[in-house]
C-alpha positions as CSV (number, residue, x, y, z in Angstrom):
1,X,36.0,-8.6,40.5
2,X,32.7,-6.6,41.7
3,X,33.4,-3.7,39.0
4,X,36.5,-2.1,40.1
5,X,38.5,-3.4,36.9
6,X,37.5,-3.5,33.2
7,X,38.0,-7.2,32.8
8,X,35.4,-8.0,35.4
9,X,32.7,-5.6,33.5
10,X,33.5,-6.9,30.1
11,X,34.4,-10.3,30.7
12,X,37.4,-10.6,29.3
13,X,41.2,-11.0,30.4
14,X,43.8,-8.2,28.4
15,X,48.1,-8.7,27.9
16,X,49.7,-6.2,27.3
17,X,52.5,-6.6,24.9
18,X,54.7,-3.8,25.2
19,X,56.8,-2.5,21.7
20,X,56.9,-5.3,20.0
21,X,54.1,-4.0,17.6
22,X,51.0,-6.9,18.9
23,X,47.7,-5.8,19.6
24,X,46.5,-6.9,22.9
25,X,45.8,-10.5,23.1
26,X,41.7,-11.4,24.4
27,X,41.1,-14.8,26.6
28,X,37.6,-16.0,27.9
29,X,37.4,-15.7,31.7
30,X,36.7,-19.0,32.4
31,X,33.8,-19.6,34.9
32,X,34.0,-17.2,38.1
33,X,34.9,-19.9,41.6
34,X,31.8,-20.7,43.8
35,X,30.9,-17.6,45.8
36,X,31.4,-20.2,48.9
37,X,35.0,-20.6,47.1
38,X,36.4,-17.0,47.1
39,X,35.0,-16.6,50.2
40,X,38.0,-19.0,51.5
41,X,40.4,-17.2,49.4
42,X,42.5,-13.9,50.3
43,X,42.2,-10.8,49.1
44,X,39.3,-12.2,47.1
45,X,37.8,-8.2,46.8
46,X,40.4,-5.5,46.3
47,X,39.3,-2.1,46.9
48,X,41.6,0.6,45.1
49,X,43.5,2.1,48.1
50,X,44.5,5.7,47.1
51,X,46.6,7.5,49.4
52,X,45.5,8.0,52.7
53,X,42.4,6.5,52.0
54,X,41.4,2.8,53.8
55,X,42.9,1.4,57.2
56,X,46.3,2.7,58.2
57,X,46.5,0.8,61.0
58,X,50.4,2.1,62.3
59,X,51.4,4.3,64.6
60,X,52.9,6.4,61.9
61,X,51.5,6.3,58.1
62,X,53.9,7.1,54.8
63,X,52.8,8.0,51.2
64,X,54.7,7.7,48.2
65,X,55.0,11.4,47.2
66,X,57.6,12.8,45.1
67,X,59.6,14.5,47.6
68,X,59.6,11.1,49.6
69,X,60.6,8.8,47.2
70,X,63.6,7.6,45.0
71,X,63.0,6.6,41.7
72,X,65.7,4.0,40.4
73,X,67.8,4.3,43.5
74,X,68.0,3.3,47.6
75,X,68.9,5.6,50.4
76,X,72.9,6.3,51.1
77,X,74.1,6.7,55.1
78,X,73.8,10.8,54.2
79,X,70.3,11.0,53.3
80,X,67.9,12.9,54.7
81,X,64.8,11.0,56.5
82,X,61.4,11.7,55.0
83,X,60.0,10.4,58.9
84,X,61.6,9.9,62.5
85,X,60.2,6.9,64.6
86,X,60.7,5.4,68.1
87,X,61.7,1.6,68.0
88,X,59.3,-0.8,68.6
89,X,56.5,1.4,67.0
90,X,54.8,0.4,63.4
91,X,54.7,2.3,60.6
92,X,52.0,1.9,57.3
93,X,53.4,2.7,54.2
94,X,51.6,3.4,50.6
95,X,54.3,1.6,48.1
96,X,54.3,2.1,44.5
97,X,54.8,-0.4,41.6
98,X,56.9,1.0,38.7
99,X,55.7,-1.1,36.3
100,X,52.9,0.5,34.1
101,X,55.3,3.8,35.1
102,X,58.1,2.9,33.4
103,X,59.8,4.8,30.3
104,X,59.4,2.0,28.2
105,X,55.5,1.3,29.2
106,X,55.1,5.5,28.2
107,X,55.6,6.9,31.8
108,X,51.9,7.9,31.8
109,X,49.7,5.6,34.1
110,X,46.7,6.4,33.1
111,X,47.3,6.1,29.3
112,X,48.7,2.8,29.6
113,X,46.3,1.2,32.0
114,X,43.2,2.8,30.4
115,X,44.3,1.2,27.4
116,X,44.2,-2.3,29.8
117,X,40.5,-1.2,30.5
118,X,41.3,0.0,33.6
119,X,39.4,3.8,35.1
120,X,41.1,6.4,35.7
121,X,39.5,6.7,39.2
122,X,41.5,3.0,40.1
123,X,44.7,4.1,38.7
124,X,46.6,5.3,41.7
125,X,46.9,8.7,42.4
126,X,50.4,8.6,43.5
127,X,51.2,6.4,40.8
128,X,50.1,9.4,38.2
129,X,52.0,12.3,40.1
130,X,55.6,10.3,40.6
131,X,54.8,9.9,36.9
132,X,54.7,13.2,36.3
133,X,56.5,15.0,38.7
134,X,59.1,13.0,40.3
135,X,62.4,15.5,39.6
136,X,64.6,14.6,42.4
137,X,67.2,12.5,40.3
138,X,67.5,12.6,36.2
139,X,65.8,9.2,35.2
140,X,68.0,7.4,32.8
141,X,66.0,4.1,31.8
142,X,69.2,2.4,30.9
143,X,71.0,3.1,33.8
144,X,69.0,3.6,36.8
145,X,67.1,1.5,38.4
146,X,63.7,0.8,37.9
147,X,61.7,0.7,41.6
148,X,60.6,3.5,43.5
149,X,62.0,3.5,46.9
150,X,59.8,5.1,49.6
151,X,61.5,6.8,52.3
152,X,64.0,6.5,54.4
153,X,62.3,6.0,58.0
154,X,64.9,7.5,61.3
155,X,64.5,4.9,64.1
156,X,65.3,6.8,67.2
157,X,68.2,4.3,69.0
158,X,69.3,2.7,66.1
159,X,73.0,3.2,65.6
160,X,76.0,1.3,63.4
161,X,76.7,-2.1,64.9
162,X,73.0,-2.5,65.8
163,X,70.6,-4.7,64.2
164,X,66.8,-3.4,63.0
165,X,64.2,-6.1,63.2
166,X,61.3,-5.4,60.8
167,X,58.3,-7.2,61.3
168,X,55.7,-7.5,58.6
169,X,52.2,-6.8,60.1
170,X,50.2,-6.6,57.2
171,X,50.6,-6.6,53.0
172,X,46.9,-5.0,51.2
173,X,47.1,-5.0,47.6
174,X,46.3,-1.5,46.3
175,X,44.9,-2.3,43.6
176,X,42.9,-5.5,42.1
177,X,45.6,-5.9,39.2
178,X,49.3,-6.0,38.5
179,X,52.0,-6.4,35.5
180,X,55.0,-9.0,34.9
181,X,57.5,-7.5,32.5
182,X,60.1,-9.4,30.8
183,X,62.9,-6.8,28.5
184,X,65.3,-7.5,26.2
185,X,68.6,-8.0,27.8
186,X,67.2,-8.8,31.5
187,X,65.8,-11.7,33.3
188,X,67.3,-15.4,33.3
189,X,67.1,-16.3,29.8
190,X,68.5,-12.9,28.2
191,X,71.2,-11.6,25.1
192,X,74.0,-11.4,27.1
193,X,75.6,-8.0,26.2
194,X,77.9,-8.6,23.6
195,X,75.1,-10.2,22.0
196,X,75.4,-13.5,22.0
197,X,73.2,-16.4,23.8
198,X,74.0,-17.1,27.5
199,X,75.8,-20.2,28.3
200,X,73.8,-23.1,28.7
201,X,71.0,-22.1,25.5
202,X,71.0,-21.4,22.2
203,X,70.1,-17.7,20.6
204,X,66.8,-19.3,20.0
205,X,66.0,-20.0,23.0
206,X,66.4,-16.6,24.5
207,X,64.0,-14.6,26.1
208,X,62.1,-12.5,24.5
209,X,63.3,-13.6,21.0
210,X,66.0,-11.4,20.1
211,X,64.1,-10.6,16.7
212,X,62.4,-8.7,19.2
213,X,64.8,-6.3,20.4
214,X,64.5,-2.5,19.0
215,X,66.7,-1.1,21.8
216,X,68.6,0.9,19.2
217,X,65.6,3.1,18.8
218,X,65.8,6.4,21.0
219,X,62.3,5.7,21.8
220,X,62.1,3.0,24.5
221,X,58.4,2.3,23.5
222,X,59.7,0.6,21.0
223,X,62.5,-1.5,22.5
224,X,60.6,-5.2,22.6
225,X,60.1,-5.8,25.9
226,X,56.4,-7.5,27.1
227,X,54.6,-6.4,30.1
228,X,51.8,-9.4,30.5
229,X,49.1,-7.3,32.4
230,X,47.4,-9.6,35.2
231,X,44.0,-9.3,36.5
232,X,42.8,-10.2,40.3
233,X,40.0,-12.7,40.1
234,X,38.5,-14.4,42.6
235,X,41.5,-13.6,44.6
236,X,44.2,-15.5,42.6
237,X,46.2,-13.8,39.6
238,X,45.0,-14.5,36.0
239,X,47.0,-14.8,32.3
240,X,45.4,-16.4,29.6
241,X,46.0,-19.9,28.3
242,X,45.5,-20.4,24.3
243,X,42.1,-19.1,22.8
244,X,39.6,-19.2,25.5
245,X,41.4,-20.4,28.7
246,X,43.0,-18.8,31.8
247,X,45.7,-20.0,34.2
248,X,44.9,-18.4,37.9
249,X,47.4,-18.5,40.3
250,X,47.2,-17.7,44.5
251,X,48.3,-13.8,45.2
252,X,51.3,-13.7,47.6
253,X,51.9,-9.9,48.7
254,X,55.3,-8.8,50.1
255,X,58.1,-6.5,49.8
256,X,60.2,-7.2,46.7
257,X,62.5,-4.6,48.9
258,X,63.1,-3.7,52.2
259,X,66.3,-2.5,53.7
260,X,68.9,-0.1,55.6
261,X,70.9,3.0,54.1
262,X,74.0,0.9,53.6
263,X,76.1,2.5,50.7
264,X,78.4,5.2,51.8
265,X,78.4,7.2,48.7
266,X,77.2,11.0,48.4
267,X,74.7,12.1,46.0
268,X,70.9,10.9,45.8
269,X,72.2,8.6,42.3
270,X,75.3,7.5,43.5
271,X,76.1,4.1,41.2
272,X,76.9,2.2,44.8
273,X,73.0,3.1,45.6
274,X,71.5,2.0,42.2
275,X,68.1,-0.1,43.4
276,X,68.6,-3.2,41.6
277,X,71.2,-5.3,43.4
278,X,71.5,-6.0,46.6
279,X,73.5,-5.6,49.4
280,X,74.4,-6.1,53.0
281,X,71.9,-3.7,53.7
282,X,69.2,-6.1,52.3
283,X,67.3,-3.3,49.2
284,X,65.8,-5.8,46.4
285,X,66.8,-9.2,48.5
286,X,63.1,-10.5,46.7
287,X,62.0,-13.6,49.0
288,X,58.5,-14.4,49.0
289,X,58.7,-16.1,52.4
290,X,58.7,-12.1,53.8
291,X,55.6,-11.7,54.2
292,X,52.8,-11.3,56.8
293,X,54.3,-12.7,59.9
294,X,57.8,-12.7,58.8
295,X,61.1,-10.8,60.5
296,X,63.7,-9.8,58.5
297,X,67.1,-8.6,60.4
298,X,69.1,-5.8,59.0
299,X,72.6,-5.0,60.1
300,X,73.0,-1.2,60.6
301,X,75.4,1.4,59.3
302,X,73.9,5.1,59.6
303,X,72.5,6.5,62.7
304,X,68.7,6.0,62.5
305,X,69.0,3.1,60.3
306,X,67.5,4.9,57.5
307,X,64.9,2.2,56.7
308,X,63.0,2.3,53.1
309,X,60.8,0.0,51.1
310,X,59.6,-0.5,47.4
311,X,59.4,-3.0,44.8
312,X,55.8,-4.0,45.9
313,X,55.1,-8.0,44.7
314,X,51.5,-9.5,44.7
315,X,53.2,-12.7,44.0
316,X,56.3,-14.3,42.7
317,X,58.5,-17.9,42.5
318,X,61.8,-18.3,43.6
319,X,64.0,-17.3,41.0
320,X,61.9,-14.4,39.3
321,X,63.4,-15.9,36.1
322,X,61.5,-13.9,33.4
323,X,62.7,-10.6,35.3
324,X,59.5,-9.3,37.5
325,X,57.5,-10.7,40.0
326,X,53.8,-9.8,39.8
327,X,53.9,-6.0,40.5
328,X,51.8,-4.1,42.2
329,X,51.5,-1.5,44.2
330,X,50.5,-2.8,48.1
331,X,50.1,-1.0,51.4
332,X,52.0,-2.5,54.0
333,X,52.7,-2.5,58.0
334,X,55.8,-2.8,59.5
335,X,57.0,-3.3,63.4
336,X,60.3,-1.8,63.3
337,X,62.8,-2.4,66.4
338,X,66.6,-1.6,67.2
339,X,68.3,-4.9,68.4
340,X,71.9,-4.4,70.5
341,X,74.6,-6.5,70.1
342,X,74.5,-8.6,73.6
343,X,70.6,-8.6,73.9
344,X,69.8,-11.5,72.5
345,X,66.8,-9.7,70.2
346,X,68.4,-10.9,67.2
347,X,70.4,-13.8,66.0
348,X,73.7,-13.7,66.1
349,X,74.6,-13.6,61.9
350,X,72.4,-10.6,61.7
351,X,74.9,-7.9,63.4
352,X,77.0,-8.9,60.1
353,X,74.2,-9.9,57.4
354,X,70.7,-10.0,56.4
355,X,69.1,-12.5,57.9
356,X,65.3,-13.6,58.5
357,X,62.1,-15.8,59.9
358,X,58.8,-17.1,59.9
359,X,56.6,-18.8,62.3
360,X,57.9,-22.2,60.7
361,X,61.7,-21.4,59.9
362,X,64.9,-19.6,60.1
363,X,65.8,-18.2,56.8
364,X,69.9,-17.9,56.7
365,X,70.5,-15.7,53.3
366,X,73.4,-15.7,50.4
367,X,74.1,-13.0,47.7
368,X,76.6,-13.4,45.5
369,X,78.2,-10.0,45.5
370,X,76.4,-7.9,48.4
371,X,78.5,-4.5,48.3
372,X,76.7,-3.1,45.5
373,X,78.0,-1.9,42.8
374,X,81.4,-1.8,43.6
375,X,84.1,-3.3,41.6
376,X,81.2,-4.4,39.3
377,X,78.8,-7.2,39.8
378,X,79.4,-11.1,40.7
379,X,76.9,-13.1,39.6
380,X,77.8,-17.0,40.5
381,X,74.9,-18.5,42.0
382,X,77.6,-21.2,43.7
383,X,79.0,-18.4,45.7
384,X,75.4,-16.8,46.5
385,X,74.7,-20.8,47.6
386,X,78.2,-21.3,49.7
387,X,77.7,-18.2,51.5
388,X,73.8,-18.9,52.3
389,X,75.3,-22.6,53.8
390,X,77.9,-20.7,56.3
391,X,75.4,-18.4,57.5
392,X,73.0,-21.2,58.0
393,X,76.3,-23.0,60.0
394,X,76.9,-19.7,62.0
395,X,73.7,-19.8,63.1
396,X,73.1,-23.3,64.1
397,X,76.3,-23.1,65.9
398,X,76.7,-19.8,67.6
399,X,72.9,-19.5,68.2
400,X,71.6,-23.0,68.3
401,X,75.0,-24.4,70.1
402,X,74.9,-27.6,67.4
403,X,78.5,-28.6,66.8
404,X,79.7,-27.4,63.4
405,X,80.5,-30.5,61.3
406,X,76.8,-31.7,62.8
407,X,75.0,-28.8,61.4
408,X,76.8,-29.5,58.1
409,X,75.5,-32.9,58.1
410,X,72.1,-31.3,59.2
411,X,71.3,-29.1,56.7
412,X,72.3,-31.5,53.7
413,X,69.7,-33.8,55.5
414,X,66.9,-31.8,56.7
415,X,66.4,-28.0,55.4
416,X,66.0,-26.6,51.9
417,X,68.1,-23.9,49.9
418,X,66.2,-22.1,47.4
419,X,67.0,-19.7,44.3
420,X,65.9,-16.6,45.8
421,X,66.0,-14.9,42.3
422,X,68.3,-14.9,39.1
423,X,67.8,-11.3,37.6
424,X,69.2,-8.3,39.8
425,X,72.7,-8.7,38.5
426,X,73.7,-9.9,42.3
427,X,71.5,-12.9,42.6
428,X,70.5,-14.8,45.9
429,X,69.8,-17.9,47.8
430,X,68.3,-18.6,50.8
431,X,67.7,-21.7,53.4
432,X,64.9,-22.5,55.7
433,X,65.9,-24.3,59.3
434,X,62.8,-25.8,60.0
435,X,61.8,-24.8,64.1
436,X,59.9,-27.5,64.2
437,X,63.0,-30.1,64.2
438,X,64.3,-28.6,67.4
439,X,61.2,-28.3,69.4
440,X,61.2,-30.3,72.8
């Protein structure tokens, strides 16, 4: 990285370990790729994007300020839009990672990067005044969630029983770095909550070690969880491997979150709008095929559709297991459009459920409890799995014409259903009908 990060001056890769009382661990960057080689890669040079800086290519642009965000929670069908927009127009927005924000990484950006080698000048601006001023809700770091939500966007036209189709145009890393955070109690290896090992491992093998776990302290510093800070190099994501070696992996940007006001609940932290499950109404649905070219469908339940992103990912695997993806904070472009029932603008399982696609497939989706909090959460992957099959099934049938008991025997032969993540109490599956099988 051409001086923009600390590890690219000094040479050196940094983790963070978070509360558990470890100084940070050093790695030898191994030898930098070919300058022919990067050349091939994306997002091989990250500029810092600060707000309002850099392209905003959309007809509208959106920051991340205070008074437009949620932190820890998702718009309701009452709240009040931060932007109005006509459909079919495109919107840039400036999301914010929470991680290196959080309560338990100090809630002071700055601090905690700087200590990563990182400027001040590349920590984000935004990033340091939600930080420090964000007062719309009382944070409570056991309870709320832990993204900030940016928005919610009015589309002019878009009314219940209509569908919004958002269109991801473009995903630009903010910033040439990002953390993966793994906390006691979380993720897919994790001290269930009476304390004991969940089923399937032993206490040993949970995740972190539960001789780890100082969440009794009032100070949540101290609580054990590890945040692995992860440079950008050569456009791929690095963590160290043993005393001098580095693992690099290829960045993948999308929206961790991106949905529709759905919960009907007043109040701006109304438990049915906490950010970390979700819903109907899409929120944290985390699938890394929506990116850069993808649609995702949205059923719609408040006038306006009261659309809203967050949980910015530079890259994750299905099934998120350790808790996070690879946060960080990105800018991204969306083409958002109000589809009526009849029209044919959106496939037919999207007027009820969130549904998606890429140049190469059609992504059917299952959750395993998608009403939010209510009643508690479910968190069988069999039932997130069933209900991702049926929608794949409606689909095919109602949209494709296939005869039922066909497409059954179709997608056991010749699609894929994937563990769309593990860790935000209602977990998900998706499928990919490949287009290419029904091509002429």
């Amino acid at each position: 990285m051409s001086g923009r990060h600390g590890c690219g001056r000094r040479g050196f890769l940094q983790t963070a370990v978070v509360g558990v009382g470890a100084s940070a661990v050093l790695a030898a960057c191994t030898k930098n790729a070919s300058s022919a080689d990067s050349a091939q890669l994306p997002y091989a040079s990250i500029p810092v994007l600060q707000p309002g800086q850099g392209d905003r290519s959309g007809d509208h642009y959106l920051s991340s300020l205070p008074d437009q965000v949620l932190w820890g929670y998702v718009p309701t069908v009452h709240a009040t839009p931060v932007l109005r927009m006509r459909s079919g127009q495109t919107v840039t927005i400036d999301a914010v990672s929470h991680e290196g924000i959080l309560e338990d990484q100090g809630r002071n950006p700055v601090e905690y990067f700087g200590g990563l080698g990182v400027n001040e000048s590349d920590v984000l601006e935004d990033a340091k005044t939600i930080a420090a001023e964000y007062n719309r809700t009382p944070r409570d770091f056991v309870k709320d969630g832990p993204h900030v939500v940016t928005g919610p966007i009015f589309v002019e036209g878009a009314e219940p029983g209509d569908v919004l189709k958002i269109e991801t145009l473009q995903t630009l890393p903010r910033v040439p770095y990002g953390v993966v955070s793994s906390r006691h109690g979380k993720g897919a290896l994790a001290l269930t909550p009476d304390k004991v090992a969940p089923a399937g491992i032993s206490l040993a093998e949970v995740m972190p070690p539960t001789g780890t776990d100082r969440r009794s302290d009032p100070d949540p510093t101290k609580w054990g969880g590890v945040s692995v800070f992860t440079p950008v190099e050569q456009g791929r994501g690095v963590m160290p491997v043993g005393a001098g070696g580095s693992v690099r992996f290829p960045l993948n940007p999308f929206m961790g979150m991106m949905g529709v006001a759905y919960a009907q609940d007043d109040g701006l932290n109304a438990p049915n709008a906490n950010s970390i499950p979700p819903t109907i109404g899409g929120g944290n649905i985390d699938i890394k095929l929506l990116g850069v070219g993808s649609t995702f469908y949205l059923p719609v339940f408040a006038p306006g559709a009261l659309f809203y992103v967050g949980d910015p990912h530079m890259a994750m695997g299905d099934g998120e297991v350790a808790l996070t993806a690879m946060e960080g904070s990105l800018r991204g472009t969306f083409r958002l459009t109000v589809c009526k029932r009849g029209s044919g603008d959106a496939p037919s399982v999207a007027f009820r459920y969130p549904f998606a696609e890429t140049e190469q497939a059609w992504i059917p989706i299952g959750l395993s409890d998608p009403d939010g909090a209510v009643g508690g959460q479910g968190s069988d992957l069999d039932v997130a799995m069933r209900r991702a099959v049926v929608n794949g099934l409606d689909y095919l049938e109602r949209d494709r014409g296939m005869d039922r008991a066909t497409a059954y025997a179709y997608l056991s032969a010749a699609s894929d259903f994937t563990i769309s993540q593990v860790v935000d109490r209602t977990v998900g599956v998706h499928g990919q009908i490949f287009k290419e099988h029904f091509a002429l």
